[in-house]
N, C-alpha and C positions, 0 to 999 in steps of 0.2 A: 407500567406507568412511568410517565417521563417530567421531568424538572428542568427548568432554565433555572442558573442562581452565578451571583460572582465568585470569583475567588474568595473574598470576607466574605461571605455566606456560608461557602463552603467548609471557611476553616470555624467559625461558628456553632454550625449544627451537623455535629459529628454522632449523634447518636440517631437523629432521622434519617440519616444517607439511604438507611438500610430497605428504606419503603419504596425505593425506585426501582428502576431493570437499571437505569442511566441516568444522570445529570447533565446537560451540556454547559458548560462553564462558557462564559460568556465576559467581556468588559461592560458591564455596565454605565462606564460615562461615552464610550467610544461608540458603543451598540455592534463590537466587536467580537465575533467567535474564537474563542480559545481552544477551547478541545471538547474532552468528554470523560467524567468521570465511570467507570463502571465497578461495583461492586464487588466484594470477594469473591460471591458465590458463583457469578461469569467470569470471573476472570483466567479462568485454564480456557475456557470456549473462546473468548478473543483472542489468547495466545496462540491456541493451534490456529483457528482462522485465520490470522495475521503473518502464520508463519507458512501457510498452504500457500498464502494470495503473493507472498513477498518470492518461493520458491518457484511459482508458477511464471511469476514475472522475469524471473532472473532464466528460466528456462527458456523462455519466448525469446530474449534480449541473443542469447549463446545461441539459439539455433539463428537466428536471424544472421548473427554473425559467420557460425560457423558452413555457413551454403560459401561462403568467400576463402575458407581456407583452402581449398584446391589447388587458389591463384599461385600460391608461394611456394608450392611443390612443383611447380612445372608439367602439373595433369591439364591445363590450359595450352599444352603445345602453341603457345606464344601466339594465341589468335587474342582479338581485342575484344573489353569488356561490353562493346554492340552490339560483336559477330553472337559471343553468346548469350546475351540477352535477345537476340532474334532466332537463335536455336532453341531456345527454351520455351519461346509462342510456337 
C-alpha cells in the first residue's frame, strides 16, 4: 500500500508511516516529485538493490571504457580508429 503526502505531512504523522511499503514525497503547491520515503523494515532491501544496480552500472561504464585501453599501449600497431572499427564488422 502506497501514499502520496508533503514534506509537512510527513514530518506530522510519524507514527502512521508504518502502514505503507512507501510514501512518495511530493510538493504539494508545485505538483512536484521529491522522492520517496521507504520504511525501516525495507530499508536493508533498497540498499543492497541500489548498490547491485549502482555496481552494475559502473561495471558497464569501465567495460565500455576499457575495449579503448589497447590504444595507449601500442597493441593498435598505429592503424587508425576506422581501420579497426571495420575490423571489428
Amino acid at each position: 500500500m502506497t501514499k502520496s503526502m508533503s514534506v509537512r505531512d510527513l514530518t506530522r504523522s510519524g507514527s502512521s508511516l508504518f502502514e505503507y511499503d512507501y510514501i512518495d514525497i511530493e510538493d504539494k503547491k508545485a505538483h512536484e516529485y521529491k522522492g520517496v520515503f521507504v520504511p525501516r523494515q525495507y530499508a536493508e532491501d533498497v540498499k543492497k538493490f541500489l548498490n547491485e544496480k549502482l555496481a552494475q552500472e559502473r561495471d558497464e561504464k569501465l567495460n565500455s571504457i576499457m575495449q579503448f585501453s589497447g590504444m595507449l599501449q601500442g597493441e593498435t600497431q598505429n592503424q587508425s580508429i576506422q581501420n579497426l572499427k571495420a575490423q571489428k564488422q
